[in-house]
C-alpha positions, 0 to 999 in steps of 0.5 A: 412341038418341042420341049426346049427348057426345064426348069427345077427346084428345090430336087437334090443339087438341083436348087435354082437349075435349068436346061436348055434341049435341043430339038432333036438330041442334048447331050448332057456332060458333068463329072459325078455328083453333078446332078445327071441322073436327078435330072432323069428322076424328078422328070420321072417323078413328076410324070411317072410316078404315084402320088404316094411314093414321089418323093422322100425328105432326103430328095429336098435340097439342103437349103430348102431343109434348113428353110423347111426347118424355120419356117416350121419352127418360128412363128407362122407368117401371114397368109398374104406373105407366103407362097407354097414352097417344095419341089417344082419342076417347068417344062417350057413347050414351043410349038408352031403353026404345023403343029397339031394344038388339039391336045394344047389349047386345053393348056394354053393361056395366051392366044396371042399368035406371037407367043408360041410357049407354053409351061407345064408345072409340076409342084410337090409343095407344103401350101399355107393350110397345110403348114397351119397342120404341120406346125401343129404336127410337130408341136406334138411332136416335140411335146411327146420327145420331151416326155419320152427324155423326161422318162428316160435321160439317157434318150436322144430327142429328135429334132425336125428333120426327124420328124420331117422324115416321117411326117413329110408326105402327110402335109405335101401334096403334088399340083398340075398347072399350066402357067402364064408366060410373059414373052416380052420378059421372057419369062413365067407368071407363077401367079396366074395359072390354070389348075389342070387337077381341079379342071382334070386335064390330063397331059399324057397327051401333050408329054410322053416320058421314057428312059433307060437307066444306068443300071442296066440288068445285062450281065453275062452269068450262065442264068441271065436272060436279059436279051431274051427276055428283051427280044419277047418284050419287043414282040409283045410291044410289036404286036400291042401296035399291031405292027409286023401282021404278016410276020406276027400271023405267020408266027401264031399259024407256025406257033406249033411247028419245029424250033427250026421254022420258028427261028426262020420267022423270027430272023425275019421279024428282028431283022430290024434290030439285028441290023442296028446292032450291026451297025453300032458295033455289036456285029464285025465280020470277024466277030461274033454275030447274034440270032434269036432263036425259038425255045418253044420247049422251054417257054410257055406258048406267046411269051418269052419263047426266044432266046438269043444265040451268038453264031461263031464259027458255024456253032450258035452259043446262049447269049452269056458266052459273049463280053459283057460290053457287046452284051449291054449295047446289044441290050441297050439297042434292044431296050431303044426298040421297046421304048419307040414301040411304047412310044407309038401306043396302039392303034386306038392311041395315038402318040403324045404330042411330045415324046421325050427319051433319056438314056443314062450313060450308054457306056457302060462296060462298053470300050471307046471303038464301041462309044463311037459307033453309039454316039455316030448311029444314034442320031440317026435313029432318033431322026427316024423318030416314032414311026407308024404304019398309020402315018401318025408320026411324031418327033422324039427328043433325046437327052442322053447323059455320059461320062465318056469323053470318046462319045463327046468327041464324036458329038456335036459341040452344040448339043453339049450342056455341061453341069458344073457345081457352083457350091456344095449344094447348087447346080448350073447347067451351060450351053457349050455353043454359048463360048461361041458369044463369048469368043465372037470378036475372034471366031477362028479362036472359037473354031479351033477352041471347039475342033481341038477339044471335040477331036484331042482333049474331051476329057477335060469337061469330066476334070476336076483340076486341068494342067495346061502346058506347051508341048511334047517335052512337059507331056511325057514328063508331067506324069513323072514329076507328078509321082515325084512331087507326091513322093516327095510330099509322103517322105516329108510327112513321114518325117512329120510323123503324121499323113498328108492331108491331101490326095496325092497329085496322082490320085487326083482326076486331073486333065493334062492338056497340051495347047502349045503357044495358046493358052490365052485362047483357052482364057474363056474356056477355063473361065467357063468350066470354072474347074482349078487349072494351072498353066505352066508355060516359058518366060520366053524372053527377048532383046531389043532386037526381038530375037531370044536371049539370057533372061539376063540380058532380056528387054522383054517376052514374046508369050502372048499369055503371059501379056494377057493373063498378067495385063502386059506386066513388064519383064522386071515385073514378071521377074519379082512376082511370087507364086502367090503373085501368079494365082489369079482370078477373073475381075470383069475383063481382066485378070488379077492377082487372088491368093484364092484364084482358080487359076494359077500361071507359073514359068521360070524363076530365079534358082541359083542367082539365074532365072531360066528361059525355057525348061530345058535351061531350067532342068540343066541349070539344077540338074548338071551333075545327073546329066553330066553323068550319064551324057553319054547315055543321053540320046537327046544330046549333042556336042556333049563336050560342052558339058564339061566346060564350067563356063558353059551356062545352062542356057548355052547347053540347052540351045547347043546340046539339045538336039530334039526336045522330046528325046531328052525329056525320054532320057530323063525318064530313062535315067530317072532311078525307082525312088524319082531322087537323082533329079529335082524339078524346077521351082516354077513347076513344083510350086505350081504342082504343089498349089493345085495339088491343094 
């Protein structure tokens, strides 16, 4: 039995969102403000928290206000034409024919054997009876602002949303249902349901919900005590469960005797946790290593009397001497066991049918070698899943949110859902395994789409704009000539006497990605993150016989992506575009031009009656000078006496004088002066820097 969508309304960004979960573990990825943590808060309202502190006016999505707002202020509608409105969270449940259905069938509302889905809903909403009372409400209201602004002129009336936010929790009240769903249509019947609150079926049994924050209360002070703390809550949990006897009798019996037998018993009784923290990275031979150790004189008996000591060098040391990065993952790896001990309940309760766990960002303070490990031996603890001794074991499902691209390398693709907002106000989340529908008239393009982004370029799902270019040459050099570009932009404003209006390229959290000779795979990939991209690639032109040439004696190009994303414009065509004519945007199938696409493709353009074919012939074509006069320096170069002959075009240097690419992109730099102005960059790249900095 499993949780496999939720669904959420009307909670924050989260207007019109759902979910897909995996069966055992989801890894949920999106830049900041993109509506990870809400997912974990309104879960946890909803199943978690007292009807009187649910939620607030400022949990209500923009869009739901400003409905909120008119219905209160316009005329009542009919009874007949109004459903109840507000927050409203549906977790789909499927189960099978091994599972246990004592604790569903009170909820169930179909007993065709086929349909194996059940929906819990959870509503926080304003029903017809109590939008009658509110509207009432704030009649008053208003009545009442109008004579404190008739007292006092110089008082500011306050407006709905004032009121809403005092009045709010007054008129919406929280509901319980199980709904029926259609799995022709595959989809929910919100008009038949069962109450659970007016038939008092609780579904405590059927769901259990624990997570562990972000905001973690590990630090390394000389006064903190988190990991001691944690190690009595683990006990007290252990010994709740019943769990551990022999080692917990021996406690009580040794209870007082010496610090020194006490420590004994309670390396026996964590050595369970102290080989996980072993085994994520908290414990290397050659470092620090963790023991918890009695304190009976400073705690009272039963409670709190451990501390945890770091072992180095045959000297043991209170827990704040060591990194705050180990010390939150140790914590973490703790806070792990104490959520699975209150997942097992006692002996007289038996676990939830479904036991659902979500960890916020598991790498905080934590290096990347650290992030690895978690996300490499996670898995396999929530695999484990609730445990006892009795034999009652259940299944724990795990969504973990993160903003690390190291743990998404070392994920499953397929567990990935990636948030993306689709407007100031709305949130959509995506299946990363769906791209594989999308390139499935190509898998290998898939495979290698999925091996390269998993393995080099992760970072780019946490992106706001991305840069897609070829090789070795634009990696090293991009950095630069973005820091030029925005030196460049400050001078000119400067002179403006005014500030440029926006961020510096630099600034900016923009993903350089190199993908070679195949951007046209990554066409889906970009179109599915929907973030800003430009692609910047050679015009790559050839002669009749194939073979490269002068873009002046040019017939044609053998860039594939330039085929694809301008639907296999002629060489003359590619020529005359503009760079508004190189802004594109996804029509169906096809690419075409938008002076507002998301994606931009630019290669060389004509600069001094020539047009370039690679960068190098574009770089030497505007440059010659500042290479001429350092050549000797320019370690990149050979047969540099060609440089000399004014004959000599820039296209027959570049083929000639260029010995390995990657040098001469580093001799750039290396002669690059403190202020980036005895260069200049090429036009093509330049205007595509300038547009995606917009």
């Amino acid at each position: 039995m499993r949780i496999k969508k939720i669904a959420i309304e009307n909670y924050r960004l989260l207007k019109q969102f759902s979910i897909d979960l995996e069966e055992i573990m989801s890894l949920v990825i999106g830049k900041n403000n993109t509506g990870k943590t809400s997912l974990l808060t309104v879960i946890n309202s909803f199943l978690n928290g007292s009807e009187k502190s649910r939620f607030s006016f400022d949990d209500f999505n923009i869009d739901f206000k400003k409905e909120l707002k008119t219905l209160i202020e316009e005329d009542l509608p009919l009874e007949s034409d109004y459903k109840p409105i507000g927050i409203k969270l549906k977790l789909f449940i499927e189960y099978d024919e091994s599972d246990d259905l004592t604790n569903i069938s009170r909820v169930m509302m179909d007993l065709d054997p086929d349909n194996k889905t059940i929906i819990l809903g959870y509503e926080y909403h304003l029903t017809y009876d109590a939008l009658e009372r509110i509207k009432t409400k704030h009649s008053e209201f208003q009545t009442k602002e109008a004579n404190k602004k008739a007292e006092n002129q110089n008082y500011k009336i306050r407006d709905v949303y004032d009121f809403l936010k005092i009045y709010q929790s007054d008129f919406f009240k929280s509901n319980r249902k199980s709904i029926e769903y259609d799995k022709t249509d595959d989809k929910e019947n919100d008009d038949v349901y069962i109450d659970l609150d007016s038939e008092k079926i609780s579904t405590k049994e059927i769901i259990n919900f624990k997570f562990i924050s972000a905001k973690r209360s590990v630090t390394n002070k000389e006064n903190d005590k988190t990991l001691s703390t944690q190690t009595s809550e683990i006990y007290n949990q252990t010994e709740k469960t019943d769990e551990q006897n022999e080692q917990i009798e021996m406690f009580k019996d040794e209870l007082i005797s010496t610090d020194y037998t006490l420590s004994t018993i309670y390396e026996s009784l964590f050595e369970n946790v102290v080989e996980k923290v072993r085994r994520f990275g908290g414990i290397r031979n050659d470092d620090s290593t963790i023991s918890i150790e009695s304190s009976l004189q400073h705690r009272e008996l039963l409670s709190g009397n451990t501390t945890v000591m770091y072992k180095h060098n045959d000297t043991t040391l209170p827990e704040y001497n060591n990194g705050l990065g180990y010390m939150n993952l140790i914590s973490m790896i703790f806070e792990i066991e104490i959520k699975i001990q209150e997942f097992k309940k006692s002996k007289l309760e038996r676990p939830s049918d479904i036991n659902l766990f979500f960890i916020e960002e598991p790498e905080a303070h934590t290096h990347p070698q650290m992030q690895y490990v978690f996300i490499k031996n996670i898995k396999s603890i929530l695999n484990q899943g609730i445990v006892r001794e009795d034999g009652d074991n259940r299944k724990l499902q795990t969504v973990i949110t993160t903003h690390s691209s190291h743990i998404l390398a070392e994920s499953n693709f397929d567990d990935v859902k990636y948030l993306k907002k689709e407007s100031e106000n709305d949130v959509i989340a995506k299946n990363l395994i769906d791209l594989k529908i999308q390139y499935q008239e190509d898998p290998k393009q898939y495979q290698f789409l999925k091996q390269y982004l998993t393995l080099n370029r992760a970072e780019i799902f946490f992106a706001d704009k991305a840069i897609l270019i070829e090789g070795d040459t634009e990696r090293i050099l991009f950095p630069t000539l973005m820091k030029k570009i925005d030196f460049e932009e400050k001078r000119r404003y400067e002179g403006l006497s005014e500030d440029d209006p926006k961020l510096p390229l630099c600034s900016q959290n923009i993903s350089i990605i190199e993908v070679g000779a195949f951007s046209h795979i990554f066409e889906k990939f970009i179109e599915f993150i929907g973030i800003k991209s430009l692609i910047i690639t050679d015009l790559d032109v050839v002669g009749n016989d194939t073979k490269k040439c002068r873009v002046a004696v040019g017939t044609n190009y053998s860039n594939d992506a330039l085929r694809l994303f301008f639907n296999s414009a002629t060489l003359d065509e590619l020529k005359s575009f503009s760079i508004d004519n190189k802004k594109i945007r996804k029509n169906g199938e096809v690419w075409q031009s938008d002076i507002n696409g998301s994606l931009c493709v630019v290669y060389q353009t004509e600069e001094n009656g020539v047009t370039a074919r690679s960068f190098e012939d574009a770089f030497i074509q505007i440059n010659r000078e500042f290479i001429n006069e350092k050549k000797e320096g320019f370690r990149g170069l050979k047969n540099r006496s060609l440089f000399d002959d004014n004959d000599n075009d820039s296209y027959k240097l570049a083929e000639e004088c260029v010995n390995k690419k990657t040098h001469f992109a580093l001799d750039i730099l290396f002669h690059t002066d403190e202020n980036y102005t005895n260069w200049q960059i090429p036009q093509y790249i330049k205007e595509g820097l300038l547009w995606l900095k917009q």
